[in-house]
N, CA, C and O of each residue as an XYZ file, in Angstrom:
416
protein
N      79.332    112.406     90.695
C      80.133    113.385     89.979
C      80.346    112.875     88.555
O      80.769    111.750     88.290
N      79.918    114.074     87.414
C      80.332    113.243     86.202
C      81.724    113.218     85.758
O      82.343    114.230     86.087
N      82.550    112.138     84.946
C      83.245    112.736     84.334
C      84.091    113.732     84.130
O      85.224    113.714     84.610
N      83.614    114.758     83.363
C      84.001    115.873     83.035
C      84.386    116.703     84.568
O      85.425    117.351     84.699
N      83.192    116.522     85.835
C      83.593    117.653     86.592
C      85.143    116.867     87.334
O      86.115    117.515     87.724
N      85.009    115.316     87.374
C      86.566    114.729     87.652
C      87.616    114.918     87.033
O      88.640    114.521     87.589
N      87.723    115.486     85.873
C      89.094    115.724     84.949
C      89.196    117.147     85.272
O      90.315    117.636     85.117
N      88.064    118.075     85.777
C      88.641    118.890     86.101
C      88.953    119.110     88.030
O      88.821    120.199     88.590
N      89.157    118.478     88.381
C      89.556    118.567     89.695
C      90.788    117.382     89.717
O      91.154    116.973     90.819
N      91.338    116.910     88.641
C      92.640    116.220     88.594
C      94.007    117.058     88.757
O      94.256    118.147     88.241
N      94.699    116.414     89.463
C      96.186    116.971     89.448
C      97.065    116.122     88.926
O      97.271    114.922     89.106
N      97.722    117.216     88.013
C      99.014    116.756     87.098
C     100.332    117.257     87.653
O     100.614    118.376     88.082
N     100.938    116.360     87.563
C     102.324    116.432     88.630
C     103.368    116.798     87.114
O     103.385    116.044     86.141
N     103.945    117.726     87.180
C     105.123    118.302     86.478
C     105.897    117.393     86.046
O     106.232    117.341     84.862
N     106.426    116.261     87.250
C     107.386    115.288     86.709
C     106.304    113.863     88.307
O     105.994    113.900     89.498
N     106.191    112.845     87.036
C     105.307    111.595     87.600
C     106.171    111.252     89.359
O     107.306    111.280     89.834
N     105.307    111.067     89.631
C     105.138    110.448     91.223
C     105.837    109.117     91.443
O     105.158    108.269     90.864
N     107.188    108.400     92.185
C     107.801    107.409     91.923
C     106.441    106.559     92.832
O     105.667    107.380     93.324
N     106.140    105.380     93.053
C     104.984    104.631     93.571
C     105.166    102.870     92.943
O     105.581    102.353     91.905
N     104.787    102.552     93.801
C     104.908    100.831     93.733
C     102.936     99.922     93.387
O     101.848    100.273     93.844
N     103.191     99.045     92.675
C     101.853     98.481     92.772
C     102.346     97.166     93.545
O     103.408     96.553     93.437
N     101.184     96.921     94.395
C     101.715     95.391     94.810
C     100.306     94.751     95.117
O      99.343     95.266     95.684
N     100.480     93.238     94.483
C      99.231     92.422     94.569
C      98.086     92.437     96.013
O      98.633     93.029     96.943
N      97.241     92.135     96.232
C      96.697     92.608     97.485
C      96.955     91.017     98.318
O      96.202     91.000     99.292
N      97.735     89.769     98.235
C      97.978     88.835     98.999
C      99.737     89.355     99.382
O     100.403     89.054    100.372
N     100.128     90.227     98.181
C     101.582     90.432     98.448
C     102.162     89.814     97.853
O     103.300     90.054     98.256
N     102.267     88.824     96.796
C     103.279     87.793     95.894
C     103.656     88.492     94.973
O     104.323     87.848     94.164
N     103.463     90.070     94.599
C     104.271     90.433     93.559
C     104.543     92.252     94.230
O     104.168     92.738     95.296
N     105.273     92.832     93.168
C     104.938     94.163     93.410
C     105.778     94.776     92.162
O     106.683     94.074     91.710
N     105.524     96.072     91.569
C     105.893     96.810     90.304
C     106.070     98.149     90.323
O     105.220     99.005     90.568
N     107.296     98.306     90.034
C     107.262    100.169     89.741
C     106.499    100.870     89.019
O     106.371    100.731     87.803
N     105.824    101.834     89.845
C     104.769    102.857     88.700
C     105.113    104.221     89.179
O     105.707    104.370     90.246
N     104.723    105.331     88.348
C     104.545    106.197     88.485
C     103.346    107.263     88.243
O     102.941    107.496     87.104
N     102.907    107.778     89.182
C     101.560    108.461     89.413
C     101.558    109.859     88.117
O     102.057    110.977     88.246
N     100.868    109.328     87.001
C     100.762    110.696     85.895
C      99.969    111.912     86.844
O     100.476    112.994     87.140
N      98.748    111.493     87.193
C      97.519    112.126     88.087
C      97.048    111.862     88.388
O      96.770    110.681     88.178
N      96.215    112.778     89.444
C      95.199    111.806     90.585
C      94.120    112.836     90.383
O      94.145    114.038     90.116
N      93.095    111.898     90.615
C      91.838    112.767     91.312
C      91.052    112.275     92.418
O      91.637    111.329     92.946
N      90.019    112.534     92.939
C      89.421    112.171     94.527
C      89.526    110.222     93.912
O      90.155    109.313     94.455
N      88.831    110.174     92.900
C      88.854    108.867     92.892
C      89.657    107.872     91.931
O      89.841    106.676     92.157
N      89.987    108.406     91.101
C      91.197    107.466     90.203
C      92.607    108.034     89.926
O      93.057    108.927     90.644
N      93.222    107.586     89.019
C      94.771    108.011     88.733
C      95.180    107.390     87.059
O      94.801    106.391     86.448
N      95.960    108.319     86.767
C      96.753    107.935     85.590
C      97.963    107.210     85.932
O      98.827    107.682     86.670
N      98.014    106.264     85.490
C      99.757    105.697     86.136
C     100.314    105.420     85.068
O      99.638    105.427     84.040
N     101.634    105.117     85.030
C     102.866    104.379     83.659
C     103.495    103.288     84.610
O     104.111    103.555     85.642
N     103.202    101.753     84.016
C     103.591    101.273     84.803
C     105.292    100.574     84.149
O     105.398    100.243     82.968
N     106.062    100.497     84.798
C     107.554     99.211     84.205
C     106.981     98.512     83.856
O     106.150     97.832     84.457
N     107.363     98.496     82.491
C     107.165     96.831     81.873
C     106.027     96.902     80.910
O     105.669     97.882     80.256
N     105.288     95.157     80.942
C     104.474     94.955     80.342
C     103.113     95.206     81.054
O     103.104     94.738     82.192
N     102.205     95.693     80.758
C     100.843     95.843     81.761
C      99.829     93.909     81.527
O      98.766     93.514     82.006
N     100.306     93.587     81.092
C      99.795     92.442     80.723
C     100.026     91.504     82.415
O      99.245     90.973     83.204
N     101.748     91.724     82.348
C     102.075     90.608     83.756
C     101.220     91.142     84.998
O     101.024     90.309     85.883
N     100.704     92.376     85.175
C     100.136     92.667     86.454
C      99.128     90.648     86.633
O      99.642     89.720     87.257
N      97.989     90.570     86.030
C      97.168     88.959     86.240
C      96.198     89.417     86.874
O      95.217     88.687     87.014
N      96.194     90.935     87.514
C      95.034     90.922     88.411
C      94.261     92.472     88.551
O      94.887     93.531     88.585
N      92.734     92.348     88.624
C      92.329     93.464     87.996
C      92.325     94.415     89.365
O      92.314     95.645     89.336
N      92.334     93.765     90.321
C      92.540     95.034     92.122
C      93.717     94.495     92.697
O      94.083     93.319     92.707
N      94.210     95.397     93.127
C      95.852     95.679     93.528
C      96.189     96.979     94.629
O      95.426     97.940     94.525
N      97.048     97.051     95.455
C      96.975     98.152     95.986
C      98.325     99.256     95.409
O      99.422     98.757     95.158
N      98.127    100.510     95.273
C      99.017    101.585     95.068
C      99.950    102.116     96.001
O      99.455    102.881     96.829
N     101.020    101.935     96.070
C     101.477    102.011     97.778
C     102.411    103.330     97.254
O     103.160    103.377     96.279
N     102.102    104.371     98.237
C     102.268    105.324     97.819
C     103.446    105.729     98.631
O     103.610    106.939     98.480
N     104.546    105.093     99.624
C     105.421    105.380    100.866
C     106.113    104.397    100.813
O     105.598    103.315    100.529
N     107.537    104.515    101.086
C     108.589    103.370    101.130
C     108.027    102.640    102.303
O     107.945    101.415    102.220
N     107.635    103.242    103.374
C     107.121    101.727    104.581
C     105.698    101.394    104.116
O     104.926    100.830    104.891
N     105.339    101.721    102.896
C     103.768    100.821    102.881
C     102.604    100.896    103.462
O     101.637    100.140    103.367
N     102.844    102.462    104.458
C     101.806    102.845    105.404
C     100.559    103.882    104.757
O      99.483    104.348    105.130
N     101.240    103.906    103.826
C     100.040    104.923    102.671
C      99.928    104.194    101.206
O     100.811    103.893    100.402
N      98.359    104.006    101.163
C      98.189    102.715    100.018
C      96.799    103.631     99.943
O      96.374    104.451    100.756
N      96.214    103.166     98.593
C      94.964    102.929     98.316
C      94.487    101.612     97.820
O      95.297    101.095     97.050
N      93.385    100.900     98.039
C      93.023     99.669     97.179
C      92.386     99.890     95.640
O      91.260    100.359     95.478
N      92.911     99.650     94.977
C      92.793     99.968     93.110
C      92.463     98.597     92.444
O      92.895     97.464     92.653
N      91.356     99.198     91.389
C      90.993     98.420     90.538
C      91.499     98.958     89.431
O      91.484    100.183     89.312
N      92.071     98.090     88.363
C      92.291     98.458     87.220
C      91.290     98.742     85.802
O      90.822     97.796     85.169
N      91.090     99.922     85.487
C      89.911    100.531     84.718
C      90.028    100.423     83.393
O      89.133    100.064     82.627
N      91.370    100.800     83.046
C      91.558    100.892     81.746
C      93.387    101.029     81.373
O      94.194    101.209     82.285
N      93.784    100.917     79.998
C      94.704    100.713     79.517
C      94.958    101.303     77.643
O      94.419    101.025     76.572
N      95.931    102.103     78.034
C      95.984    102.850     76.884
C      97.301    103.399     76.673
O      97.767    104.460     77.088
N      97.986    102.217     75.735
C      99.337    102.080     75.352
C     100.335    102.146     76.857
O     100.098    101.245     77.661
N     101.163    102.927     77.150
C     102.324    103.259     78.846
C     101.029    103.758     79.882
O     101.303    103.641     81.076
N      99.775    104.251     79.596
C      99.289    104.567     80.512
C      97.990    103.616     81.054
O      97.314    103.083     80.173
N      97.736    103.459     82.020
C      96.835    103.229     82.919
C      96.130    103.424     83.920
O      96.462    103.578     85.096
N      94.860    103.414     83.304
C      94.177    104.048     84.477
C      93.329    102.975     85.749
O      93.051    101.781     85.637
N      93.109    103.768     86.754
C      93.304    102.921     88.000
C      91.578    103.873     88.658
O      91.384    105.079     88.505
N      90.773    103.078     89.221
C      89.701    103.303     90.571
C      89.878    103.393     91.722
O      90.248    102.227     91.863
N      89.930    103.781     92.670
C      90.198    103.899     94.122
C      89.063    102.795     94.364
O      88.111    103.075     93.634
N      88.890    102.002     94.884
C      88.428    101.248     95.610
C      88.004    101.681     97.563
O      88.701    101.213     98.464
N      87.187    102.305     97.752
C      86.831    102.932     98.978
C      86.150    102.048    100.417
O      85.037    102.570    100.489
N      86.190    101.488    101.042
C      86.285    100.815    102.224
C      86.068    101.501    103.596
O      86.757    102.225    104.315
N      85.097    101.089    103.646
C      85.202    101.596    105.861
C      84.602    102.721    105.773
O      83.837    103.193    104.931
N      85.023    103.092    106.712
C      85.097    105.001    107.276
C      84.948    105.941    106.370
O      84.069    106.780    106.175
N      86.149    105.621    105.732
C      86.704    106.859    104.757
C      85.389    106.999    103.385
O      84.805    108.022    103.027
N      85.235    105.570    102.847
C      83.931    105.671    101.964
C      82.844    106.531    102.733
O      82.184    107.502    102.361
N      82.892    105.729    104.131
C      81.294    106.395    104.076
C      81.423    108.161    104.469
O      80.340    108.743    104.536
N      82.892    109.135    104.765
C      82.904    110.221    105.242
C      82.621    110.906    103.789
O      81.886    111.890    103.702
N      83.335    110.246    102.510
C      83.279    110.877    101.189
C      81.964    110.819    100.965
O      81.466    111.897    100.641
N      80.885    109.447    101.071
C      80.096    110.085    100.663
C      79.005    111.183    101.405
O      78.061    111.679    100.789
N      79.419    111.564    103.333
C      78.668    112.324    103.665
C      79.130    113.693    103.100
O      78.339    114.616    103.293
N      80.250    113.974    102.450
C      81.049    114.876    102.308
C      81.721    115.517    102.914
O      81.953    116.709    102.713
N      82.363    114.508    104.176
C      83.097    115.352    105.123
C      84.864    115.124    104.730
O      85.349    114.504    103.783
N      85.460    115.771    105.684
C      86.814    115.970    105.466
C      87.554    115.362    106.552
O      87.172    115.241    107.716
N      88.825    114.936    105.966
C      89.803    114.291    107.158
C      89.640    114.966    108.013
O      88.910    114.611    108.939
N      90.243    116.138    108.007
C      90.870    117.098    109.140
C      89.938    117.718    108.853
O      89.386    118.008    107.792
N      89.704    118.010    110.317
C      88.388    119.190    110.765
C      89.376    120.123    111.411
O      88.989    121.174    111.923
């Protein structure tokens, strides 16, 4: 998919998404908020300095119990915003790329 057809299948949330980043061993974690998402990346604003994150994959934990995450690489950085990769694993990679869907 290029580009262009991903910015247009992005969703922009009216008012940002509250969401946590936390290191993938677990020794840290940071308030963010989700600008937009699309199948495979996100706009985020993270607290603070983007400098202290130290690490370029991290997971997005999207639920106060931590049971909904994606694994994220960090793509890019541009002034409060940052942008983030889904990192795809297992199953779920290989259903996206047959093009199937969670729920049947």
């Amino acid at each position: 998919m290029s580009e262009t057809q991903e910015q247009d299948k992005r969703v922009v949330f009216e008012r940002p998404v509250e969401a946590r980043l936390m290191a993938i061993d677990g020794t840290w974690q940071r308030p963010c908020k989700i600008h937009d998402v699309a199948e495979t990346s996100a706009k985020l604003v993270i607290d603070g300095a983007v400098t202290d994150i130290g690490q370029k994959e991290f997971f997005l934990v999207l639920s106060p119990t931590g049971l909904a995450y994606r694994h994220c690489e960090l793509s890019w950085v541009n002034g409060e915003f940052v942008g983030v990769h889904f990192i795809n694993r297992g199953r779920a990679s290989k259903r996206a790329r047959r093009g199937e869907t969670l729920v049947k």
